[in-house]
MISEGU-306476 format. One record per residue (C-alpha): residue in three letters; x, y, z. Coordinates in pm, whole numbers, padded with zeros to 5 digits, always signed. Example, Ala and Ser with C-alpha at 12.3 -4.5 7.8 and 13.67 -1.06 7.14 Angstrom:
// MISEGU-306476
ala+01230-00450+00780;ser+01367-00106+00714;
This chain:
// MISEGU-306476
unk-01681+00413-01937;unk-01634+00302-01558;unk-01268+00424-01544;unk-01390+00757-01711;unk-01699+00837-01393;unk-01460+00740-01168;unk-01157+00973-01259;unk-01456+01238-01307;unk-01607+01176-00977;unk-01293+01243-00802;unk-01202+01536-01002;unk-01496+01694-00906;unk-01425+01678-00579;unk-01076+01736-00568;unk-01038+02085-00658;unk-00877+02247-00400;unk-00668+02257-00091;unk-00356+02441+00034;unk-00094+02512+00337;unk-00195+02616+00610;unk-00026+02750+00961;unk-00261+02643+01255;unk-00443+02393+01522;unk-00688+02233+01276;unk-00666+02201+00912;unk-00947+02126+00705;unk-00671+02014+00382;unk-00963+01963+00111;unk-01246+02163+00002;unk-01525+02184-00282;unk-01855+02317-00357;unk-02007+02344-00642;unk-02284+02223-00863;unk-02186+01860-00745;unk-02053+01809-00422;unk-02064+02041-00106;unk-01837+02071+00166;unk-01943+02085+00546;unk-01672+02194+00785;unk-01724+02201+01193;unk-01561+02301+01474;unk-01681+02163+01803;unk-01517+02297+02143;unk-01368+01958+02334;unk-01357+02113+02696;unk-01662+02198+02916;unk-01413+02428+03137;unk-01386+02730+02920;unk-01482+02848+02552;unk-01230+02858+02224;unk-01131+03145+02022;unk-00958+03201+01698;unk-01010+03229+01311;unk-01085+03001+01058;unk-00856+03119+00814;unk-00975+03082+00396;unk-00697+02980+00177;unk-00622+02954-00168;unk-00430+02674-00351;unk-00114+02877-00355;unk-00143+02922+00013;unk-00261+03329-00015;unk-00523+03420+00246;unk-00889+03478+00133;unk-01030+03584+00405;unk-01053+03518+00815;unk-01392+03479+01006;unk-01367+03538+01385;unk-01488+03195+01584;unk-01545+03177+01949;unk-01697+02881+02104;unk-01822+02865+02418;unk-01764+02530+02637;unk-01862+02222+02438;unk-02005+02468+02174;unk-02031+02364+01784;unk-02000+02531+01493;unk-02080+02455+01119;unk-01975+02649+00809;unk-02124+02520+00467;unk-01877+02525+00152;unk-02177+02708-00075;unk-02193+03009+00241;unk-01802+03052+00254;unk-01787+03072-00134;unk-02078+03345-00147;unk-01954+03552+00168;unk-01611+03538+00211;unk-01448+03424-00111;unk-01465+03723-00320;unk-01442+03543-00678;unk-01147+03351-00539;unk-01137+02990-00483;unk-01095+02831-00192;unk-00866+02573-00168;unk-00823+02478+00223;unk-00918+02635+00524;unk-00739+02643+00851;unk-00914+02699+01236;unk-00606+02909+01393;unk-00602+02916+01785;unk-00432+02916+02090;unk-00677+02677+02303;unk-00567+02275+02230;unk-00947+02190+02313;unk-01070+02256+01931;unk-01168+01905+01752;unk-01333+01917+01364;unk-01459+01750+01094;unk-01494+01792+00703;unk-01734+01608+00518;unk-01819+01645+00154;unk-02117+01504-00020;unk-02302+01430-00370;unk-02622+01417-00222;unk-02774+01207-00460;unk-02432+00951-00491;unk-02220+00940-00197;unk-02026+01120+00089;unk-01781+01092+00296;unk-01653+01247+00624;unk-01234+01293+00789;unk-01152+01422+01080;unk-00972+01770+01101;unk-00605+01741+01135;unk-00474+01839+01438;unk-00103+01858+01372;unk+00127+01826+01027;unk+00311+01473+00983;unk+00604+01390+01232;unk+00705+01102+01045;unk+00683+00932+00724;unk+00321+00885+00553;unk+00117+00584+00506;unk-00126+00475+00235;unk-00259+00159+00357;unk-00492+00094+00058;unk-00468+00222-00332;unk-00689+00109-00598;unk-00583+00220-00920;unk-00714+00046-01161;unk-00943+00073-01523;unk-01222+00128-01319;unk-01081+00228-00941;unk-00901+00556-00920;unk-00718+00694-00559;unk-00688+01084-00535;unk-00466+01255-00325;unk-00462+01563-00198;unk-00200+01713-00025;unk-00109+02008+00201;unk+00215+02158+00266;unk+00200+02357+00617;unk+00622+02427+00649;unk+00801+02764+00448;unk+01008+02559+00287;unk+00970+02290-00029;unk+00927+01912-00006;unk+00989+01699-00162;unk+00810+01350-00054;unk+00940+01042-00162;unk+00689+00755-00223;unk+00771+00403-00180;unk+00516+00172-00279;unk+00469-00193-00190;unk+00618-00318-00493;unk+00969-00135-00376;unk+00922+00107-00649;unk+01001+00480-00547;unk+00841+00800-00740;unk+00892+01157-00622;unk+00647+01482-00597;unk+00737+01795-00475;unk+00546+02077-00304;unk+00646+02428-00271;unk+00616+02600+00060;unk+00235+02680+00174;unk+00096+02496-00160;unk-00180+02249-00191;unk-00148+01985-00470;unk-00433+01714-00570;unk-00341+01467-00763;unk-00462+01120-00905;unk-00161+00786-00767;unk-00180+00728-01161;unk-00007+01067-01219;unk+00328+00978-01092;unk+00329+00651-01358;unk+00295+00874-01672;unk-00136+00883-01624;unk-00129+00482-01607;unk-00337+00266-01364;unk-00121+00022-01143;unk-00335-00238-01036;unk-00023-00436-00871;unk+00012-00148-00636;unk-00184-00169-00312;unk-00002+00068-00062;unk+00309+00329+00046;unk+00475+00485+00240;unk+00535+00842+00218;unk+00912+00990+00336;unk+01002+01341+00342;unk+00663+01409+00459;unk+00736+01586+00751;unk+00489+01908+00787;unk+00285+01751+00541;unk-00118+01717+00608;unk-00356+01544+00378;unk-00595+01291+00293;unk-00675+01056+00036;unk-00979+00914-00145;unk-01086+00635-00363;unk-01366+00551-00621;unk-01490+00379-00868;unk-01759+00613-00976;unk-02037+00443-00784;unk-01896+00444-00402;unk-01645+00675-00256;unk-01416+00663+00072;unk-01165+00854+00223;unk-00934+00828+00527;unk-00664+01076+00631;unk-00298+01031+00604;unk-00165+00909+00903;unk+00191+00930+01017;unk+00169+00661+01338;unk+00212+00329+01310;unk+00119+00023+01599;unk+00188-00310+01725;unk-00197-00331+01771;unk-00539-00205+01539;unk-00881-00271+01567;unk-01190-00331+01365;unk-01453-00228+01582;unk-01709-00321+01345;unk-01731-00614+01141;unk-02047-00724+00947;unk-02146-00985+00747;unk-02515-01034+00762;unk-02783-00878+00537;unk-02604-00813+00265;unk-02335-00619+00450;unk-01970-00756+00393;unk-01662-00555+00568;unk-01271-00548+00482;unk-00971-00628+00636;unk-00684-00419+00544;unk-00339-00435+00732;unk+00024-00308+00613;unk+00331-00426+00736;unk+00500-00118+00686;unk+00791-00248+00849;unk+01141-00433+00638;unk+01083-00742+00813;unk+00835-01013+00802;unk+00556-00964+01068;unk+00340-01235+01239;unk-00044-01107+01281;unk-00305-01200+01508;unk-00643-01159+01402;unk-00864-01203+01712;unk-01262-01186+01664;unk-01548-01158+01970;unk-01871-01187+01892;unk-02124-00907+01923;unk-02147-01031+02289;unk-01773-01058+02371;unk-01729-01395+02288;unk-01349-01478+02171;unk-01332-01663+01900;unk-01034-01821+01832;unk-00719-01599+01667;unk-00629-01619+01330;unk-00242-01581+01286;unk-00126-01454+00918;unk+00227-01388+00780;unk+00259-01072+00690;unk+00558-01055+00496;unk+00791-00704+00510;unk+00624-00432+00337;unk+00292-00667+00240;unk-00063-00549+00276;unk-00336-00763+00300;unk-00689-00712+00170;unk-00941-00954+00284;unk-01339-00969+00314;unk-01387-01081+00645;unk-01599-01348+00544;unk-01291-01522+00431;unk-01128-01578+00731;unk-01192-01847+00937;unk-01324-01571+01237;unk-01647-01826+01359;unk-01868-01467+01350;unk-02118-01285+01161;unk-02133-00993+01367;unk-01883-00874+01603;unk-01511-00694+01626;unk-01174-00761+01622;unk-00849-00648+01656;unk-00498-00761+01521;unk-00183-00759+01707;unk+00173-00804+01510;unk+00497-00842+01613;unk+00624-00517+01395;unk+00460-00176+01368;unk+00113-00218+01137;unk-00091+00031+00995;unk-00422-00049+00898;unk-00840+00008+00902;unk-01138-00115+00744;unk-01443-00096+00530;unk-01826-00162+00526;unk-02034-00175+00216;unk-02367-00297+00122;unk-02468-00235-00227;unk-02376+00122-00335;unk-02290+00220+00021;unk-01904+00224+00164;unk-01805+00384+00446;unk-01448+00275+00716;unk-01264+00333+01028;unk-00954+00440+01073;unk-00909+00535+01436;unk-00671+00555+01686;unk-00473+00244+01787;unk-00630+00250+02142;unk-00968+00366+02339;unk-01050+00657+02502;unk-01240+00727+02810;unk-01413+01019+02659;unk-01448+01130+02283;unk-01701+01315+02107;unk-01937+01191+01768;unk-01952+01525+01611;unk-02243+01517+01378;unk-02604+01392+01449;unk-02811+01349+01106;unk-03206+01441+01118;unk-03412+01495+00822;unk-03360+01223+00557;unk-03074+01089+00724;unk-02981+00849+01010;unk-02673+00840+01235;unk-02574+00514+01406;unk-02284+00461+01732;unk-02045+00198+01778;unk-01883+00118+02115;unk-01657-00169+02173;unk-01478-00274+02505;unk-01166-00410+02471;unk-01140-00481+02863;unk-01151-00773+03077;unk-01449-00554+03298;unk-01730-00413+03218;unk-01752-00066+03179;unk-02028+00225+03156;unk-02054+00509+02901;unk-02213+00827+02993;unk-02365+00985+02662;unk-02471+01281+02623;unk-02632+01447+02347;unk-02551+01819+02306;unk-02634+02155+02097;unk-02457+02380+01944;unk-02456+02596+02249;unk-02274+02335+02437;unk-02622+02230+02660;unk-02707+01905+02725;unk-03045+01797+02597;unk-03056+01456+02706;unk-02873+01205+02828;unk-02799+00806+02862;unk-02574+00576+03012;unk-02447+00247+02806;unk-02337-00039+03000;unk-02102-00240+02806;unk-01981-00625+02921;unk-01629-00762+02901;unk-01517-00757+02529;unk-01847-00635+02424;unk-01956-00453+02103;unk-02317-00250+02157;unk-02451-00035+01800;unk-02727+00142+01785;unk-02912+00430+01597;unk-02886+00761+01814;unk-03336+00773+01778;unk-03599+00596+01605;unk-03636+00746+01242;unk-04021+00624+01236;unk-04137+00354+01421;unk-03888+00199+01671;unk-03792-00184+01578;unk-03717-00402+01775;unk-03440-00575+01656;unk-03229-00228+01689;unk-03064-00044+02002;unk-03139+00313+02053;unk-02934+00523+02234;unk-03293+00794+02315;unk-03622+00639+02272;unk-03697+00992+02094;unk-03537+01221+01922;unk-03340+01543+02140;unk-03434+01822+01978;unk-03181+02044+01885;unk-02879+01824+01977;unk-02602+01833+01733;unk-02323+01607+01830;unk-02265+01326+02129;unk-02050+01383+02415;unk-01903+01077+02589;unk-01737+00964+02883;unk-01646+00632+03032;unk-01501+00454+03348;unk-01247+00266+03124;unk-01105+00310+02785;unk-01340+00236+02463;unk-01318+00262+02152;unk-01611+00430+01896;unk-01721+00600+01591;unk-02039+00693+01420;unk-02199+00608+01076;unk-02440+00855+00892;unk-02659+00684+00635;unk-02937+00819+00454;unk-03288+00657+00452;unk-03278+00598+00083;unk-02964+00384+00097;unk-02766+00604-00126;unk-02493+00741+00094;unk-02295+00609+00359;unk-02024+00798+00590;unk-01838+00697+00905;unk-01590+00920+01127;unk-01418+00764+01449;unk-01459+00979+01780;unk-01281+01276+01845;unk-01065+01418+02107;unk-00868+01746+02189;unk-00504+01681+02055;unk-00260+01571+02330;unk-00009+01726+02483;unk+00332+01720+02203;unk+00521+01384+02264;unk+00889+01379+02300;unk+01065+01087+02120;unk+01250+00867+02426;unk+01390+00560+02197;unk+01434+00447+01800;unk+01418+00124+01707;unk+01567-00015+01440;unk+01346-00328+01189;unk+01555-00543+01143;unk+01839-00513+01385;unk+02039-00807+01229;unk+02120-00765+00883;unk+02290-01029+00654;unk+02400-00967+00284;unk+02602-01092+00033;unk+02862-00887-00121;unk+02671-00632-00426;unk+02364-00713-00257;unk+02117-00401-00046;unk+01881-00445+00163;unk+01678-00152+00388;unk+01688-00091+00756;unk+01330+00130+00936;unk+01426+00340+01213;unk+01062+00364+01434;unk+01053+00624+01680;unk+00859+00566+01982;unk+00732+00858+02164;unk+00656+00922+02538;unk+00275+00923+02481;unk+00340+00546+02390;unk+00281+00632+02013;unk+00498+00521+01758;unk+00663+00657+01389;unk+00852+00583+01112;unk+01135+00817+01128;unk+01384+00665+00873;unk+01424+00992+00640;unk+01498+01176+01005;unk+01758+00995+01169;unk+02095+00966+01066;unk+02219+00682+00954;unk+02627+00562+00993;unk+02814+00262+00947;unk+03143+00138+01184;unk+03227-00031+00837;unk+03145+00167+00566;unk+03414-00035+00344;unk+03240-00385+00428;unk+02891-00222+00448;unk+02767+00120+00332;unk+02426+00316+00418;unk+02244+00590+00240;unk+02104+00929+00414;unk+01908+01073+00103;unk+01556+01080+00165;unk+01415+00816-00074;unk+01739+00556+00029;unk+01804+00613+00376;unk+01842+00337+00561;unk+01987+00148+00273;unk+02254-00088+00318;unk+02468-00237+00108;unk+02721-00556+00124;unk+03080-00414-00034;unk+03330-00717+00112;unk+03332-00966+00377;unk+03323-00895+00699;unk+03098-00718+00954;unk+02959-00383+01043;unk+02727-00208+01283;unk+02479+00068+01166;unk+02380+00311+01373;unk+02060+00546+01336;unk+02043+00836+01555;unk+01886+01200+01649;unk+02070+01403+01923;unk+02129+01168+02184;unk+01904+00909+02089;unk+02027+00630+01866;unk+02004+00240+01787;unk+02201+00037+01641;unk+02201-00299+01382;unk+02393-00585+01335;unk+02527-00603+00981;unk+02722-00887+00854;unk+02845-00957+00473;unk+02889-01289+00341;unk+03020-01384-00002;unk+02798-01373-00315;unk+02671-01703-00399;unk+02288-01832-00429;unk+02093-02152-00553;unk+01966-02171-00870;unk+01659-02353-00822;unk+01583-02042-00628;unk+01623-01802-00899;unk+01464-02004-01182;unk+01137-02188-01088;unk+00993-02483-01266;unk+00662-02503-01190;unk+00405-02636-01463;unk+00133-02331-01527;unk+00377-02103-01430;unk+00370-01738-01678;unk+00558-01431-01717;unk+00442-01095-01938;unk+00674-00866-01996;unk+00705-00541-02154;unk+00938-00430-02446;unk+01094-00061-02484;unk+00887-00023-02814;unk+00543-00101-02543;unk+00513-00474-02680;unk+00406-00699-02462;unk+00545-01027-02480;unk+00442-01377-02229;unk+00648-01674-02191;unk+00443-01978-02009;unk+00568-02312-01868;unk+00307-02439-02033;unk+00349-02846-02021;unk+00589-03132-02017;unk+00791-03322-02305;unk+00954-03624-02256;unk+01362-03658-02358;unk+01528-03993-02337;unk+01482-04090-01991;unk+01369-03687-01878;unk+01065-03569-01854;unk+01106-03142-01915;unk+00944-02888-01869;unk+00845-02680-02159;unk+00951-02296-02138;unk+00720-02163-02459;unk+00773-01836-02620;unk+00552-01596-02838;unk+00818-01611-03111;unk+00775-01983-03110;unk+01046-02091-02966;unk+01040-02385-02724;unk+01359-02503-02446;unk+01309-02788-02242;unk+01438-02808-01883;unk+01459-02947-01583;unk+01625-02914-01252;unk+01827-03099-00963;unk+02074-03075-00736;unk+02369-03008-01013;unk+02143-02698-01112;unk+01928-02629-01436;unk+01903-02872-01766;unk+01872-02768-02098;unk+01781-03073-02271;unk+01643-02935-02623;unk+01451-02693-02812;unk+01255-02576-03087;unk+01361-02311-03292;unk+01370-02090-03549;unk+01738-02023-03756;unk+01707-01637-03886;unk+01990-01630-04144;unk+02095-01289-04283;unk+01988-01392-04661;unk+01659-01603-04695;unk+01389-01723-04558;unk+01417-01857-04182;unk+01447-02218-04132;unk+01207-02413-03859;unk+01451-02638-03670;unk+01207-02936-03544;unk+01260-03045-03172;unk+01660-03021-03143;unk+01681-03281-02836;unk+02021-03312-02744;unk+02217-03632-02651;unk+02302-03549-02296;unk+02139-03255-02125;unk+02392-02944-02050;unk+02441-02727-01746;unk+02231-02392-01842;unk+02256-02243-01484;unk+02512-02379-01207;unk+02324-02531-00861;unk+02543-02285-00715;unk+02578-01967-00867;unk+02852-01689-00782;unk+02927-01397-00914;unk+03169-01357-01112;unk+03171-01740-01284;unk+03200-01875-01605;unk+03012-02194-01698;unk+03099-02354-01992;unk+02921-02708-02154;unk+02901-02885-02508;unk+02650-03150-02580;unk+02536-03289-02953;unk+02222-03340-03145;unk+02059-03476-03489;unk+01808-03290-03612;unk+01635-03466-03928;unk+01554-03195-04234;unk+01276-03253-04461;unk+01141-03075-04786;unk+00918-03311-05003;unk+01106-03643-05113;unk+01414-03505-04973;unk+01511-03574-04632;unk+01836-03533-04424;unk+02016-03582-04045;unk+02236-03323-03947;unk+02448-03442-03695;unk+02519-03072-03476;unk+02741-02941-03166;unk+02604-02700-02918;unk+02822-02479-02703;unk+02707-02285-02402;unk+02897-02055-02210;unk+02774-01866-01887;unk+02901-01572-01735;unk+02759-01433-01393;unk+02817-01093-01429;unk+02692-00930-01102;unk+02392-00837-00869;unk+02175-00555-00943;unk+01849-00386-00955;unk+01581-00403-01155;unk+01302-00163-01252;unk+00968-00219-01373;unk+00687-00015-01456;unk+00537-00075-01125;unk+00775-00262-00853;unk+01165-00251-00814;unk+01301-00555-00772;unk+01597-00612-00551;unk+01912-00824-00560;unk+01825-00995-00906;unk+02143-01176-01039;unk+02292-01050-01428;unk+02404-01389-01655;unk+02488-01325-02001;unk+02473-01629-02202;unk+02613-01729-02532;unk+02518-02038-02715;unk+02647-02160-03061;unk+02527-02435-03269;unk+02814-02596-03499;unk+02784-02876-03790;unk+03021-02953-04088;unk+02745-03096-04269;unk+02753-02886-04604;unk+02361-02822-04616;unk+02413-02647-04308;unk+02733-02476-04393;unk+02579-02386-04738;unk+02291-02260-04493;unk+02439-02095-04239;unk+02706-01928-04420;unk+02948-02128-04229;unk+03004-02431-03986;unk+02910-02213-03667;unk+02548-02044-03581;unk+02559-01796-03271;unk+02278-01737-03170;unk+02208-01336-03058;unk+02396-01274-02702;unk+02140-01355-02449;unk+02134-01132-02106;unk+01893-01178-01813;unk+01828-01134-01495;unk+01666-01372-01223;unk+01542-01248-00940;unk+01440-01483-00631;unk+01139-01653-00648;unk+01063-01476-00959;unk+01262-01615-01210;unk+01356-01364-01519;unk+01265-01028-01450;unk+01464-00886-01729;unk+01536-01014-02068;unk+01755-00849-02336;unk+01829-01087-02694;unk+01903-00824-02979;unk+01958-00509-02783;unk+01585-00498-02752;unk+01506-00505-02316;unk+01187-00674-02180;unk+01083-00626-01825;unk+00847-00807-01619;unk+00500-00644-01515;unk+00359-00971-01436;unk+00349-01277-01305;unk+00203-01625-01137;unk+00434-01911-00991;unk+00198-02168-00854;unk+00241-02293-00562;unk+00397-02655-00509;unk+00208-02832-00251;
């Protein structure tokens, strides 16, 4: 029943958006007996007013309708979803709505609301994608769904390329001008992937959007966001009074990152830093009561070593709100909505400086007029919240930025001496809903790229292996993108290593002989370059096929069977102790590993003849252990070993040893890749494996059907640290879609 309110309570909301051609777009829109949508437009500049028309649009991208807006300086305006749909949409629906003008002062919001559930408010874009997308968090799951909805703004079709954290890549195209909403669980045949926690989004250029998530009790939202940073805060971190707050943070990078988490108190306090590894193309999720951050109350930010993307969220009970902001402060910014009524709107200001600083607030109309004012002094480091007025009787435990409440003010203006950073919640009084939208600013100036880096810039393979290579742009406003579907991509080598162009593999190298090679990513003028070398194909087995006790795999058949295998205990034989690989047919191998590679000492199983019933073979434990994987495999190789065994028959008063041979011969066939459900996984190494069991004891022979039983050809594939990802006996594949290796302390 969860999964089913939570699909519906994003449907609801999710009926509409669309392309658009213009300064702000507002890429999401409903109202109707459920949610409403509030849209405003707020003048930035206080030296002149803003003209232009916000501009109705349907789904397909056809214009509704287009209401003349002029805004004098610092002037606000609000439209209400219910009023567009009765004035302007004449029957039609709307599906986004654009503010088109020539003045780069405009700055807007959209929020949407169940009154009587949740809401949740995003900041108009102010310009289509530049680079590639990211999704820093996606829940999809039985009872956690993730819309997105998405706009395409360009006159031509695109066709965006996701790439998930699990490596696995799904497309979705958008014709020119169209709006498309659509549930992550869509592009995996309607099926929840609960291993999937983030993406990237290439191709996305011109694209605009946002994306929320619910489980039919709370709802969020942040925008998609094209830049990327080497720092992001958390302005806001809570964990007192039954408030708890999340950590998220993606690596979006192809190379392991080193974080810094470092927490101040409330007061500016530094606590000491937290450093994580954040491996390439990871996201973390924490509560930020698991860290080790010695507060309660405070901020935080996290630096990394490769570009990040990342944000976080509050909740207490049924309420969740976040911040996503900008990956520095400001020294002015506007909070664009001030609740009254039965509703409460609170301010956060942090101070990431080594001074203190002061911030003048002001608290404005819609006519632009300032009806009152205040001035914040904040301390080195230090975070200050506080409601904007007392709703009732002042307490005084709490900050207020006006001892009363200034009538007919709207939205607050700031500005300080030094950079801050801030955002405002809006919470209603009966602790239902809970929003949050970071400050606001007039869009800068367009940024001209200056240099591309490439992550990594020193590549080595193996020959058949691939590996990717992220070209990041950085810009001359000091921002930075991922521009890896943009630049193009060439090798000195392409005969020892090769890289791909199309959108969903650029960047994409792969090892084709020995030698060396240097890649080069470039646009006009401006290019980087990588270090590629190739080495020959050979790996460790120990690292492809991990023994660890409590270790277990499921995996998924072609017919939809799912199957496990465990490691699920130990077995002594002769002087060995094994470990026991178990199987849900029954069948049992013993193993265990050194430096020589992996031992196959025995096994239980279960001899299918082709007329008769089967026949349980007890524990087959063979004389001398023999080489089932090589401790150093290459490609290519073929591994050949006999050992012997007695296995003791029984039926009643009758009893039997039959003294048996078992062959084993190895092949490693090559490197490829393997796809799941859910993940792709990279570089996993093909061994096809026969194994015959021969006797010339004439119970067998009369058994068998002759002195030799082959058992079915046996392919799989190992991938590192994973063990088997794929499994094929029969004809019939298997593929992993789950896993746990414990670790070995």
């Amino acid at each position: 029943m969860k999964k089913k309110i939570a699909f519906a309570a994003l449907a609801l909301i999710l009926t509409a958006l669309s392309p658009a051609h213009g300064d702000l777009y507002y890429p999401h829109f409903a109202s109707n007996a459920y949610w409403e949508t509030e849209i405003g437009l707020i003048n930035g500049s206080d030296g002149g007013s803003v003209s232009g028309t916000l501009d109705l649009h349907e789904d397909s991208g056809a214009l509704i309708d287009q209401i003349d807006v002029t805004l004098p300086p610092r002037g606000k305006r609000v439209f209400w979803g219910a009023d567009l749909v009765r004035d302007y949409a004449g029957g039609k629906t709307i599906g986004y709505l654009v503010f088109s003008t020539t003045s780069d002062n405009a700055v807007g919001y959209l929020k949407f609301q169940d009154p009587l559930k949740y809401s949740v408010a995003i900041p108009a874009s102010q310009s289509p994608a530049r680079g590639e997308i990211f999704i820093p968090h996606i829940a999809s799951t039985d009872t956690w769904a993730t819309g997105v909805s998405v706009v395409n703004t360009t006159d031509a079709a695109i066709d965006m390329c996701f790439e998930f954290d699990t490596g696995i890549t799904k497309t979705k195209s958008v014709a020119a001008g169209r709006h498309e909403v659509f549930f992550m669980r869509a592009l995996f045949d309607d099926t929840p992937q609960p291993r999937i926690s983030a993406a990237k989004i290439r191709g996305a250029e011109g694209i605009v959007g946002l994306i929320l998530f619910s489980n039919g009790r709370v709802l969020d939202g942040i925008p998609l966001d094209d830049q990327v940073a080497l720092q992001v805060y958390y302005p806001h971190l809570v964990m007192t009074g039954g408030w708890n707050t999340g950590i998220v943070a993606y690596n979006t990078s192809y190379q392991d990152s080193t974080i810094t988490v470092s927490p101040f108190t409330t007061g500016g306090t530094a606590r000491p830093p937290v450093d994580l590894l954040l491996k390439r193309g990871e996201r973390i999720s924490r509560l930020a009561s698991t860290l080790p951050l010695g507060i309660t109350d405070g901020w935080a930010k996290i630096t990394a070593t490769r570009p990040l993307s990342g944000f976080e969220l509050f909740a207490h009970s049924r309420q969740l709100a976040g911040y996503m902001g900008p990956r520095e402060g400001a020294m002015t910014g506007i909070l664009p909505k001030i609740e009254t009524g039965s509703a409460a709107t609170g301010v956060v200001f942090v101070n990431d400086n080594a001074e203190s600083t002061s911030v003048n607030v002001d608290a404005c109309d819609d006519g632009g007029d300032v009806i009152d004012s205040t001035v914040i002094n904040l301390g080195p480091r230090q975070k200050w919240v506080a409601f904007v007025f007392p709703v009732g009787e002042p307490l005084a435990s709490m900050n207020y930025l006006f001892s009363t409440k200034p009538e007919g003010a709207t939205y607050l203006a700031y500005a300080s001496e030094d950079k801050v950073v801030a955002f405002q919640m809006n919470a209603s009084t009966n602790g239902q809903t809970l929003d949050s939208i970071r400050s606001l600013n007039p869009a800068p100036a367009p940024a001209v790229l200056t240099s591309i880096e490439i992550v990594p810039d020193v590549l080595a393979l193996k020959i058949h292996e691939t590996a990717s290579l992220g070209a990041f742009g950085w810009y001359s406003d000091g921002t930075c993108r991922e521009i890896t579907d943009q630049v193009a991509w060439t090798s000195s080598n392409s005969g020892t290593a090769s890289v791909e162009n199309s959108i969903c593999q650029a960047g994409l190298v792969k090892g084709k002989e020995v030698g060396a090679a240097t890649v080069t990513a470039d646009i006009g003028e401006i290019s980087a370059t990588a270090a590629v070398s190739v080495d020959p194909s050979a790996y460790v087995a120990s690292d492809y096929f991990p023994l660890v006790l409590g270790s277990w795999w499921t995996y998924e058949k072609e017919s939809g069977e799912e199957t496990r295998t465990d490691i699920s205990g130990t077995r002594p034989v002769s002087e060995a102790t094994t470990l026991v690989y178990q199987y849900d047919t029954g069948t049992k191998q013993y193993f265990t590993s050194d430096a020589d590679g992996i031992k196959f000492h025995g096994m239980y199983y279960v001899l299918t003849p082709s007329e008769g019933a089967p026949l349980t073979l007890p524990d087959v434990l063979f004389d001398a252990p023999f080489l089932y994987i090589p401790g150093n495999i290459q490609v290519g190789q073929v591994y050949e070993d006999t050992t012997t065994a007695t296995i003791r028959v029984s039926s009643g008063i009758f009893s039997m040893d039959i003294p048996l041979s078992i062959e084993i011969k190895t092949t490693i066939v090559g490197i490829e890749d393997v796809t799941s459900r859910d993940s792709l996984y990279r570089n996993v190494i093909r061994i096809s494996q026969d194994i015959k069991i021969k006797s010339k004891n004439s119970f067998f022979i009369s058994y068998v059907g002759s002195d030799t039983y082959a058992l079915p050809p046996l392919y799989y594939w190992l991938g590192e640290g994973t063990g088997v990802v794929k499994l094929d006996l029969n004809g019939e594949a298997e593929t992993i879609i789950d896993y746990d290796i414990p670790e070995v302390p």
